[in-house]
C-alpha positions in Angstrom: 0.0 0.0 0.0 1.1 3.2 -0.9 2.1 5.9 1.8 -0.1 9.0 2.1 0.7 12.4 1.8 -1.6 15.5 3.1 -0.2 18.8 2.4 3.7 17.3 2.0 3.5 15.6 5.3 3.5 11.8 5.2 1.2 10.0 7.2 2.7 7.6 9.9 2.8 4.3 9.7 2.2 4.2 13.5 -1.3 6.5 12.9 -2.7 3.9 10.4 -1.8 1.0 12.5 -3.7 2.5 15.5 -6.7 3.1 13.2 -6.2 -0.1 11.5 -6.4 -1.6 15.3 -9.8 -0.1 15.8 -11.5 -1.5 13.3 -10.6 -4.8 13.7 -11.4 -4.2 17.4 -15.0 -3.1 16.1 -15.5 -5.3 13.8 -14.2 -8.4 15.9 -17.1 -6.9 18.7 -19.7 -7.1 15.8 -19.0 -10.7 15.2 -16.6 -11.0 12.3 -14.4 -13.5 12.4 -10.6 -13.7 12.8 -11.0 -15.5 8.9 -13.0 -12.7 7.7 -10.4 -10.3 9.0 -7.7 -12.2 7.8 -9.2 -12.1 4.0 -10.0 -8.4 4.1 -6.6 -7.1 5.6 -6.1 -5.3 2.5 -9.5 -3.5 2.4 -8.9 -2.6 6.4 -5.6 -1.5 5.9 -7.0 1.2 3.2 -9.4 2.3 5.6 -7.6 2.5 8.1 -5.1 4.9 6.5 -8.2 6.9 4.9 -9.3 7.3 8.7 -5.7 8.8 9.5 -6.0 11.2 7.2 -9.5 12.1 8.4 -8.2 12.5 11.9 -4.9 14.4 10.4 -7.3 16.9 8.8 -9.4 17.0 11.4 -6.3 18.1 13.6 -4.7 20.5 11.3 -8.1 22.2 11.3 -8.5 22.4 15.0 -5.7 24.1 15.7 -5.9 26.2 13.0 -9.1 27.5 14.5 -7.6 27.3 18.0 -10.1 25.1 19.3 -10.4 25.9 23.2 -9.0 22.9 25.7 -10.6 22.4 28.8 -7.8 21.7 31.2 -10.3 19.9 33.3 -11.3 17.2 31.1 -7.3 17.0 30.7 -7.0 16.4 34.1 -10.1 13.9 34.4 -8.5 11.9 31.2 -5.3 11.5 33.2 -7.2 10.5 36.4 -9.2 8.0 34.4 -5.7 6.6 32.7 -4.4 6.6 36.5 -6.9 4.2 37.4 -6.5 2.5 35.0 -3.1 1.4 35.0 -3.6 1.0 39.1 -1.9 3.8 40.4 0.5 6.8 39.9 3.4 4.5 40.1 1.9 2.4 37.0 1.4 5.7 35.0 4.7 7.1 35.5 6.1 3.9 34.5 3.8 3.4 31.6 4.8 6.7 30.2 8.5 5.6 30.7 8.0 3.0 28.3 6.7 4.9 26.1 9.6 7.3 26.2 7.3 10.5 26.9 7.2 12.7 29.0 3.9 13.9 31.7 4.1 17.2 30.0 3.7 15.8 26.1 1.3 12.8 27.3 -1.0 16.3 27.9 -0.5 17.7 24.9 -1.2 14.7 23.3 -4.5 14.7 24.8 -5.0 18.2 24.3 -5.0 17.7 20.6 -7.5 15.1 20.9 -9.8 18.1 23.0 -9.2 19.9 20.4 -10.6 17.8 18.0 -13.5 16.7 20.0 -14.7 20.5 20.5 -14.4 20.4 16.4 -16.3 17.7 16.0 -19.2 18.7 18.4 -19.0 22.3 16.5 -19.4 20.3 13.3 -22.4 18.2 14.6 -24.1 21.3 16.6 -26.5 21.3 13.7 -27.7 18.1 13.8 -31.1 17.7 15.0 -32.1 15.1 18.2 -34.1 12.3 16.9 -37.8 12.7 16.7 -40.0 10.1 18.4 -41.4 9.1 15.2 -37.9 7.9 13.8 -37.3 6.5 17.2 -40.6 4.1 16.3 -39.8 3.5 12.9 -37.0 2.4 13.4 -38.0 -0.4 16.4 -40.6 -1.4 13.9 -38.4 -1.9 10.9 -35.7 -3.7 13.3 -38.1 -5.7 15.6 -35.9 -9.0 15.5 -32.8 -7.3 16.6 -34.6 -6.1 19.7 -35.1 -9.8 21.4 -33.3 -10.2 24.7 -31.5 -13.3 25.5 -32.3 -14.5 29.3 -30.1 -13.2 31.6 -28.7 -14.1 35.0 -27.5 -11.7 37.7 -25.3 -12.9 40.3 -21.6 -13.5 42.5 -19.1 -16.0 42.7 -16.4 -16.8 45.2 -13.0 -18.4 43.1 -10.4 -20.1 45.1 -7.9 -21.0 41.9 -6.1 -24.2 41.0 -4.4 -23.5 37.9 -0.6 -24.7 38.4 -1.6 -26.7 42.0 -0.4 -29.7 42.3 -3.1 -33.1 43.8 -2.3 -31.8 47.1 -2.6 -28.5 46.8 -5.6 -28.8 45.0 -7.3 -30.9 47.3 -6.8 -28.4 50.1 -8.4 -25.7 47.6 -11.5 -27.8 47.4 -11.6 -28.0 51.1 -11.6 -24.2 51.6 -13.8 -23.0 49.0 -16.3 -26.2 50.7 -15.4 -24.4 54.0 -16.0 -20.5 52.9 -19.9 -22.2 51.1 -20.5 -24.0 55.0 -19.6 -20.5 56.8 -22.0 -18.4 54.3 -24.5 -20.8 54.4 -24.6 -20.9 58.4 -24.1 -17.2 58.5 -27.2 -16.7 56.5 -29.9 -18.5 58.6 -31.6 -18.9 55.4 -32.2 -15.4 55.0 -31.7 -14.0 51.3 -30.5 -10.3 52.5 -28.0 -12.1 55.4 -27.2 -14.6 52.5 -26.5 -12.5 50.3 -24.2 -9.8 53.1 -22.0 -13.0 54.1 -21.4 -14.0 50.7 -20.3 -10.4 49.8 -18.3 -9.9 52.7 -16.6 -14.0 52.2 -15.8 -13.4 48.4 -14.2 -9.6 49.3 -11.8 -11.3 52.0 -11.3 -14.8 50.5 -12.0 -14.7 46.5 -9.0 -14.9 43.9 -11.3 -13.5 41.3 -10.7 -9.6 40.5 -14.7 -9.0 41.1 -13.7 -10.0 44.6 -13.4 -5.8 45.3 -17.2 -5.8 44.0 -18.1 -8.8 46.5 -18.1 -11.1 43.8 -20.5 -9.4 41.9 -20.2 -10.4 37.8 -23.2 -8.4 36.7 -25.6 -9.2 34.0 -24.8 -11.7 31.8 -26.2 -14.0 29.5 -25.7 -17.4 28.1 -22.8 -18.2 26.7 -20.5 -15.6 28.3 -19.1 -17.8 30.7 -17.2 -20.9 30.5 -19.8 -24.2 30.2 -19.6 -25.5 33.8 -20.3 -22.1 35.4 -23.0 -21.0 33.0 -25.1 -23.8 33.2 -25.0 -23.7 37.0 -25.6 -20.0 36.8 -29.0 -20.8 34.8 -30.1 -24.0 36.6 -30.1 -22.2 40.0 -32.9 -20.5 41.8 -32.8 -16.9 42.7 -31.0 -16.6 46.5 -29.5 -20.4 46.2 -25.9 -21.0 46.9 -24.6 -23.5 44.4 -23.0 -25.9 45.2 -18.6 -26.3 44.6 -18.2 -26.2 40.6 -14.9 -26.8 39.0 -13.8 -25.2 35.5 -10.1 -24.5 34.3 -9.6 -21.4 36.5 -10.6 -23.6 40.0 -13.6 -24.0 41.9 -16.2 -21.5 42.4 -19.5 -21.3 44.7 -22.3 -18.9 43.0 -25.0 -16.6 44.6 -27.7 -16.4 41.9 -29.5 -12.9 42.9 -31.4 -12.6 40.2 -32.9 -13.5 36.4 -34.6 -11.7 33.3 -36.2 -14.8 31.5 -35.6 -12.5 28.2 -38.2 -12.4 24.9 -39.3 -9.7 23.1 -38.4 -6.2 24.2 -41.0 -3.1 23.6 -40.3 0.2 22.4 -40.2 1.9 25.9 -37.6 -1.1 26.7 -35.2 0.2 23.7 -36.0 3.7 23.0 -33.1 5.2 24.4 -31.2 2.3 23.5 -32.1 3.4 19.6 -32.5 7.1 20.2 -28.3 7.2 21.1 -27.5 4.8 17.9 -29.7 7.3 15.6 -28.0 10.4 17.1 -24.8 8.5 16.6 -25.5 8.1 13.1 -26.0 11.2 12.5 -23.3 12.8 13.9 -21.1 10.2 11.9 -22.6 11.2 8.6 -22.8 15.3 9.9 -18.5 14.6 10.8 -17.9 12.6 7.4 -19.5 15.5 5.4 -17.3 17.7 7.5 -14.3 15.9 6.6 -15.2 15.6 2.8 -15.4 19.1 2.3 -11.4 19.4 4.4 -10.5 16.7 1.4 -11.3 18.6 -1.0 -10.1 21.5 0.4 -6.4 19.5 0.8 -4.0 18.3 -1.9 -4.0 14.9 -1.0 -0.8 12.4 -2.6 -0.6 8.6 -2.7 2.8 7.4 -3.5 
């Protein structure tokens, strides 16, 4: 593939293979396969560098308008990378590796400010969508808006990967001895249950959710590895399951709660459809916005 050019400047390699990343990450989330991806590397590759050269534009335009930069949502961005990455200590680190500095990680982030406060500029035209698209679009898309049945609930993991017999026997013996201690702590009462099993998987779980009490939210079948899952959806609401072994160890689940799934209605969705409509209009509001910097740009393949 040919190397782009925008104005003179070359786009970098390293900007197409980010954008090239994000649209197999999209398009892996929407279900395409790692053989689809693999026979349309070409086509993704050209994409991806006519996406860099969107965002390149998109830039050069920003700060040619001097685009105002909120040094609070700066700050918030770091924060969020912060946690993140665990801690300051992590960050610094990261940005070590990285060979940059606190100062230019900013500015870095500034740009994309920048662009952000273009692209809602762009888009400020763009009208909310009506209640009557909202509709006609759940009617025309009816089948897409089925719900799978769900299962809410927590789990206590004492692992055995790398344990040898020994070791693995005295695993099953504690996570037998942490269900015994729940179960007598909660007198059969679903709100004491449901505090011991909390307060057991915080202090004894070796699953991250342990700092949630266990808690794996929503999920739905197929999402979790056989064993677990079809204990998950077996269960009654409030029941303790019973020790279940998969490849990570053996868990103990608190089923707290089930949607049995089925058709969902308009009030179910709407707001559900009424952020994917906005969405797609700001996309198509941003790619006019880009087509007319194109054309605007003397733009070089070579």
């Amino acid at each position: 593939m040919k190397q782009a050019y925008v104005n003179g400047e070359p786009i970098p390699r390293e900007a197409v293979q980010f954008e090239f990343d994000r649209l197999v990450k999209f398009y892996e989330s929407h279900g395409m396969s790692h053989d689809d991806i693999k026979k349309n590397l070409e086509k993704l590759m050209e994409r991806a560098q006519e996406q860099a050269i969107g965002a390149k534009l998109l830039l050069a335009r920003a700060e040619q308008l001097d685009m105002p930069v909120d040094e609070k949502a700066i700050d918030a961005q770091v924060e969020n990378v912060i946690r993140q990455l665990g801690g300051r200590e992590n960050y610094m680190k990261a940005l070590a590796q990285q060979k940059m500095s606190e100062d230019s990680f900013r500015k870095e982030l500034a740009k994309g400010c920048r662009v952000d406060a273009l692209v809602r500029q762009a888009c400020s035209g763009v009208p909310e969508p009506t209640e009557a698209e909202v509709a006609a679009y759940y009617e025309a898309n009816r089948s897409a808006f089925v719900a799978s049945p769900q299962v809410l609930a927590q789990h206590i993991l004492v692992k055995t990967e790398g344990l040898d017999a020994a070791d693995k026997a005295q695993a099953l013996e504690k996570i037998k001895s942490i269900r015994a201690r729940v179960v007598a702590a909660g007198h059969g009462d679903p709100g004491e249950t449901g505090q011991a099993f909390t307060a057991a998987a915080r202090e004894h779980s070796d699953c991250p959710s342990a700092q949630n009490g266990g808690s794996l939210g929503w999920f739905g079948r197929g999402m979790m590895v056989p064993a677990f899952d079809q204990a998950a959806f077996a269960m009654a609401c409030g029941e303790i399951s019973d020790v279940i072994e998969t490849q990570f160890g053996y868990h103990i689940i608190l089923k707290t709660d089930e949607k049995p799934g089925g058709q969902q209605t308009l009030v179910d969705v709407a707001d559900m459809i009424r952020d994917r409509l906005r969405h797609e209009a700001r996309g198509r509001a941003t790619e006019a916005f880009v087509s007319e910097l194109r054309e605007k740009a003397n733009i070089e393949y070579r």
